[in-house]
N, C-alpha and C positions, 0 to 999 in steps of 0.2 A: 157544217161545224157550227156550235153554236157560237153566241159574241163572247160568252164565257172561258169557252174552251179553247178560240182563237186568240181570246188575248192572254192567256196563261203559257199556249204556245207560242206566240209571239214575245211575250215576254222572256220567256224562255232562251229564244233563238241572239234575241237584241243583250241577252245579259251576257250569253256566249260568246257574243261579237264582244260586247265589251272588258270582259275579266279575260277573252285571250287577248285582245289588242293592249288592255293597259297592263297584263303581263308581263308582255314582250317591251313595251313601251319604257316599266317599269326598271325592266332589266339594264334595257339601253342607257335611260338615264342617270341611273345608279353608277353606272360605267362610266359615262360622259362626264360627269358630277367631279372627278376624281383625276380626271384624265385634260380636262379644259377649267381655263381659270374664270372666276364672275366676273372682271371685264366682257370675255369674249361672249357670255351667258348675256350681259345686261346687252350688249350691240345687237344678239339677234333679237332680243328683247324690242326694242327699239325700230327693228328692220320688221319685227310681228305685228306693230300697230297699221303700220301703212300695210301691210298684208291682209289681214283680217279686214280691214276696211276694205278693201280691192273684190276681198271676197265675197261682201256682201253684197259691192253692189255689182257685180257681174252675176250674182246669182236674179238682182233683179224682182224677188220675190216671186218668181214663176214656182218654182220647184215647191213651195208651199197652195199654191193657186192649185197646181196640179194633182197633187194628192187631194184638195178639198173638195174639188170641181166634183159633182153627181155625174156629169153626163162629159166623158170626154171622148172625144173625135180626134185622128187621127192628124187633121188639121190644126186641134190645139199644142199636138206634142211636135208639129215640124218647125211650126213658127216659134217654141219657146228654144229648140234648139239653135235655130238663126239667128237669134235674138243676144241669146248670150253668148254665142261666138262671136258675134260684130260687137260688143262689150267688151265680150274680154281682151279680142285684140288690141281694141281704142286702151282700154286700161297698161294693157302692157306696151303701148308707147309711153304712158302718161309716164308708168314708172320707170322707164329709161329717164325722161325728161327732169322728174323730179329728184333726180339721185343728188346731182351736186348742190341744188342748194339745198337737200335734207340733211347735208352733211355739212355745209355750214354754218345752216341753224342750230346744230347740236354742238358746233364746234368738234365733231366726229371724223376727220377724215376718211378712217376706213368703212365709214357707210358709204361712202361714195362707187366704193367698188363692191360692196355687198349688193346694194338695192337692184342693180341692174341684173343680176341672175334672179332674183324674183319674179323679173317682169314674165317670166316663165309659168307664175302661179297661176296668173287670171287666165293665162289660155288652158292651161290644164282642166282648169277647174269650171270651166266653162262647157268644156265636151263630157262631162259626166254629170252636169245639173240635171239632165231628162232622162236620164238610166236609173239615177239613185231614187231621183221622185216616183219612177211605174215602180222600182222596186218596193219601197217603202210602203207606197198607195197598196202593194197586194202582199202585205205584211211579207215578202221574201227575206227576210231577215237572215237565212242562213248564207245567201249568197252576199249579203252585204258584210256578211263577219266573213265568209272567206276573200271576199276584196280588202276590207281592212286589213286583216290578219298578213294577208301578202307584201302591202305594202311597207308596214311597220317593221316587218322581218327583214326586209331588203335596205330598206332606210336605216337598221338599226348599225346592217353590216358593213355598211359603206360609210357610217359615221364614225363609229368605233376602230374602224379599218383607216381614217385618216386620220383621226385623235392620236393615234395610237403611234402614226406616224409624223406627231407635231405639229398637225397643220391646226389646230386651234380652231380657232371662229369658222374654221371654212368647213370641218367637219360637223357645225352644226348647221350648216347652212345647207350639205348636200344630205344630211339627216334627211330633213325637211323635202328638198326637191327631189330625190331619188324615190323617198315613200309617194310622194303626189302621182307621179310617173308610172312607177309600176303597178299602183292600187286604181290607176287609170287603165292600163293593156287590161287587166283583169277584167273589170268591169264590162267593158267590150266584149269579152270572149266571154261574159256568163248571161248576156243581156240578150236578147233576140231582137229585138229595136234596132230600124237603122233607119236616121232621118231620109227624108224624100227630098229632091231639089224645089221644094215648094213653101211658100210663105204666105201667111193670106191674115191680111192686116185686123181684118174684124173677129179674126178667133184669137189671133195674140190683145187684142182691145178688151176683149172678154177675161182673159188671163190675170193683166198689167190691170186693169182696174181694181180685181179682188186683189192682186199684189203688192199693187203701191204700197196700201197700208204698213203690208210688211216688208217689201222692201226698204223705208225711210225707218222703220221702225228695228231694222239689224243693222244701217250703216249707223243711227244714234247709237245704238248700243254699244256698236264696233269702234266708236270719235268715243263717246261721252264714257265708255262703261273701261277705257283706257285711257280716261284720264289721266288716272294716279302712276301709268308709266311715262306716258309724255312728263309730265311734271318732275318726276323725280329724273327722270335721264337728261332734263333742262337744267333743273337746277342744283343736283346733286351727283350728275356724272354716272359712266356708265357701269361701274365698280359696287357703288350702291344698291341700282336698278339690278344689277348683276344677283345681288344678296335675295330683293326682293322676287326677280323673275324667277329664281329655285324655289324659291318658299310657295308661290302660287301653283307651279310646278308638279310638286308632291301632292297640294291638294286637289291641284286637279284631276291627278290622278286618282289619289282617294274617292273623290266627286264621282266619277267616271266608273270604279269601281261599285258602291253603292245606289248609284240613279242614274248614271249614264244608261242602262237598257229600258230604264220606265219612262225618259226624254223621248228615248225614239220611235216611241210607239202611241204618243199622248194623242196627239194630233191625227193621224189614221184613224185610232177606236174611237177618241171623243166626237169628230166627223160624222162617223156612223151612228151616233145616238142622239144627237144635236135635236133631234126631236122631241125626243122622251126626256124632261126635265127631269124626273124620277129616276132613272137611269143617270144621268149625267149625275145626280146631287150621291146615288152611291157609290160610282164611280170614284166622287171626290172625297167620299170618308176611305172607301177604302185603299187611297193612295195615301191618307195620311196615316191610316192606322199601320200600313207594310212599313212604309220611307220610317218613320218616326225609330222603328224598332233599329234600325241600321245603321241613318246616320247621326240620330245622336250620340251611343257610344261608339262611334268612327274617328269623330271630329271632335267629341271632349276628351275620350282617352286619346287623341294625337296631341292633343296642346296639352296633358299630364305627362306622356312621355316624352315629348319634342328636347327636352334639356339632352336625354338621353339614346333617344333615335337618332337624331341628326348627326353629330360626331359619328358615332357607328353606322350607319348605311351613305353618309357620303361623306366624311371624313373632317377633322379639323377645322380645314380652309373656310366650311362655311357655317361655323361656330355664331356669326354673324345674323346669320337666315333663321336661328334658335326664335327667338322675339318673335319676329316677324311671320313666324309660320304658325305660334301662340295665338296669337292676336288674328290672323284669320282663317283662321279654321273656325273661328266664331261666322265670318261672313262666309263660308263656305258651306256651315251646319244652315244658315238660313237662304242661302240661295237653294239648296239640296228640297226644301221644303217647299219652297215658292216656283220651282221653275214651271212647273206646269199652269202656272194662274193665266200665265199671258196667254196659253196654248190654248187653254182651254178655252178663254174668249174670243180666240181668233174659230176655234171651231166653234162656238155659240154663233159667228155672225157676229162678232163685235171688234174688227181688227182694229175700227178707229181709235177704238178706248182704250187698246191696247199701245196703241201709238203713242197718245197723248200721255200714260203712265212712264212709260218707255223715256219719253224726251225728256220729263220732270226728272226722272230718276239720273240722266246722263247730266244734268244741270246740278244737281245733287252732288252728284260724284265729282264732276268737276271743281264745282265752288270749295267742298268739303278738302275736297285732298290740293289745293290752293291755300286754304288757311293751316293745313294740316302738315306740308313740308316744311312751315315755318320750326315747327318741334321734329324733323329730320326722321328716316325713315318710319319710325315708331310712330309719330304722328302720321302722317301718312295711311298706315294701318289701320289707324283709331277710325280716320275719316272713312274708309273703305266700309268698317263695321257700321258705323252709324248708318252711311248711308241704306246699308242693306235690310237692317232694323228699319228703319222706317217706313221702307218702301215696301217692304215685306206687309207692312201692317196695311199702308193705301191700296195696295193690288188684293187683299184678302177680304176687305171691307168692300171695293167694288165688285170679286167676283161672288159677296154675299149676296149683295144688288141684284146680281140679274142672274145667278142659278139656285137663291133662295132656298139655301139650308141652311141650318140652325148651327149658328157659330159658336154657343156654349158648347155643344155636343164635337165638334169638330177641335176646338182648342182643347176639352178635356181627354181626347184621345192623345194626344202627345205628352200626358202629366208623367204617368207609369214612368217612361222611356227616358223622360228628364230625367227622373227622380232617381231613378235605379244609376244614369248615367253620370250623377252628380256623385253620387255615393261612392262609386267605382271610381272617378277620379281621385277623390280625399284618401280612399284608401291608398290608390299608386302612389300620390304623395309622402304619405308618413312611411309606404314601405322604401320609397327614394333616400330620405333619410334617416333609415335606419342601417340599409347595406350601401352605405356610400363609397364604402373601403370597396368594394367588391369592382373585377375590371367590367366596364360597360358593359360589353355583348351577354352577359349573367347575371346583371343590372337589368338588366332591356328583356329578357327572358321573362325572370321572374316578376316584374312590371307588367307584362303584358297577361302573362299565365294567370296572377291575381287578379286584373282588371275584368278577364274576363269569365273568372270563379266567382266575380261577386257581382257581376250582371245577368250571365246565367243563374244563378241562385235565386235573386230577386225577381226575376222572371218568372221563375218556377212555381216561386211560393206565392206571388201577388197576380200574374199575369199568364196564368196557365191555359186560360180561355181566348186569351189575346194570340198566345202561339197556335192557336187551331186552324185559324185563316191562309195563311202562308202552306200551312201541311196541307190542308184540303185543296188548295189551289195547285199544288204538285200533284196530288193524287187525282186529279181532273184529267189529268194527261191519258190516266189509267182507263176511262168510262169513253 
């Protein structure tokens, strides 16, 4: 199969993983939203930074080693199992340990009895780092959308099935641990892999070395790029946090929907071309010229309809998450655009530089949404965008550096897509206030039907040559 044809399938499979998992996902939350109050949203909020931290570093950075690794031995994959087992253990004392003073630092009580069923996470997630790496590594992507898919279904029914029955914050908490668990048996049962009682220190040296980089470089991300919840759940309570963790929520779903399946496959194909500089430099146009078409009218028409979405798909209560979900959907169109820079450098052979961008940007985020909850949730926001805008531009500039294509040609592909998406905005707008009388859900209808009569249109007429890429790349499938 060619690299062509493989990544078109592959692409294929990782978007199927993704548009059924944040489907389902979708659904769930939509339910939860309505059902659980943003207190109990902003606590798991709070109970997710220590989590995601946990995760990264039990992962250790093997599971990226391992898919990059040319020549891998049977030996590299037992020792990266043992590796993160004996982690993830250690971590899930840690967070027994840390529970009560994390809940006196927030002045939180009830995280003190949350944190401690987490400690659950890092062993889980530790027995399926070396299943998901050989999967990924051999583009199996079908099996990894029916591990996700399982899990999300199972997680969705057990949270909704306690919500339902009052239990609040604890329904979102076994959301989260029942999907982990079950999208774990799966995995097992569709993997052929099974570690051997052996460990051999200089193939895991080989592993941990190309790792480090990125292991330090997802716990910054995981501390520093979660800055702006610790801050606001410190200084503005967990009601707040609550408004913001829905808002981030939606987009990440959105996210997830739109490039969630070109994330999971950047690293695999760019790996396999790392040689050919030519290859790689169109590789990078033609990630911008697909992404550009998608999520920018994704992420401008959501912050045009967000007055009118929110109310209708999750109800009143979080009439508050409006703003807020405005205001980053901007940093969520540019993360959408950027996430592969780092990826891609870390497949050049260049994880260090990818580290050092990484650590600036969590120092960013930090300092920024520090000066930023002085202006209260909103500011907060503003800080989140800027910093993403910035960083956007240092990670673009270095990956012009060292994969040396023509950055006029690479920024003028994104103009079209702006432009038509800008356009389709201002229309949603004046058609908002003209049917204002009208009830939301037929509001929200014809909002979305116009937004996108007048981005299809302009695509049509301006950008007809630009939709051949995407069709041809389906019809690949076909040859």
């Amino acid at each position: 199969m060619s690299m062509k044809r493989t990544a078109v399938v592959s692409a294929l499979w990782a978007a199927g993983e993704s548009w059924s998992l944040r489907g389902v996902s979708l659904v769930v939350f939509l339910i939860l939203a309505r059902l659980v109050d943003p207190a109990s949203f902003g606590l798991v909020a709070l109970a997710a930074v220590y989590v995601t931290t946990v995760q990264a570093l039990s992962d250790q950075g093997l599971a990226t080693a391992l898919i990059q690794r040319e020549h891998l031995e049977e030996a590299h994959k037992d020792s990266a199992f043992w590796a993160n087992l004996a982690v993830g253990a250690i971590l899930a004392l840690a967070t027994l340990a840390i529970a009560e003073p994390a809940a006196a630092f927030y002045k939180e009580p009830r995280l003190a009895s949350i944190l401690p069923w987490y400690a659950l996470w890092p062993l889980l997630g530790s027995l399926s780092v070396v299943q998901q790496a050989l999967l990924r590594r051999a583009l199996r992507f079908r099996e990894l959308a029916l591990r996700q898919l399982a899990g999300a279904i199972a997680g969705g029914i057990a949270g909704i099935a306690m919500a339902y029955a009052g239990m609040g914050v604890w329904a979102l908490v076994a959301q989260q641990l029942v999907n982990q668990a079950v999208a774990l048996v799966v995995l097992w049962s569709i993997t052929d892999w099974r570690p051997r009682l052996s460990f051999s220190y200089p193939h895991f040296r080989h592993l941990f070395a190309f790792g480090f980089n990125v292991l330090a470089a997802n716990v910054v991300r995981a501390i520093g790029f979660q800055a702006d919840r610790l801050v606001l759940g410190y200084f503005l309570g967990t009601t707040e946090l609550g408004y913001y963790s829905v808002a981030q929520r939606l987009l990440a779903i959105v996210t997830d929907f739109v490039a969630g399946s070109a994330e999971r496959i950047v690293v695999p194909l760019f790996s396999r071309i790392q040689g050919d500089r030519d290859r790689v430099n169109r590789g990078l146009m033609t990630a911008q010229r697909v992404l550009t078409l998608g999520t920018m009218p994704a992420f401008i028409g959501l912050a045009a309809t967000a007055p009118v979405l929110m109310p209708v798909v999750l109800g009143p209560q979080w009439q508050a998450s409006v703003l807020a979900t405005q205001i980053l959907a901007f940093a969520s169109l540019g993360y959408c655009l950027s996430f592969f820079f780092g990826h891609v450098l870390t497949a050049l052979g260049r994880p260090g530089l990818r580290l050092g961008i990484v650590i600036a940007q969590a120092i960013g985020q930090t300092v920024l949404s520090l000066i930023g909850v002085r202006f209260g949730l909103v500011g907060v926001c503003f800080a989140v965008v800027a910093n993403q805008a910035l960083f956007y531009a240092v990670e673009l500039f270095f990956l012009h550096r060292n994969a040396r294509f023509s950055l006029a040609t690479y920024l003028s592909e994104a103009l079209l897509p702006l432009g038509a998406s800008l356009i389709m905005a201002a229309g949603v707008v004046l058609l908002t206030g003209a049917i204002g009388d009208l009830r939301l859900v037929l509001q929200l209808a014809a909002e979305i039907a116009l937004g996108a009569a007048i981005y299809g249109v302009i695509l049509l007429i301006f950008g007809r040559q630009r939709l051949k890429e995407p069709i041809a790349m389906a019809k690949a499938l076909k040859r």
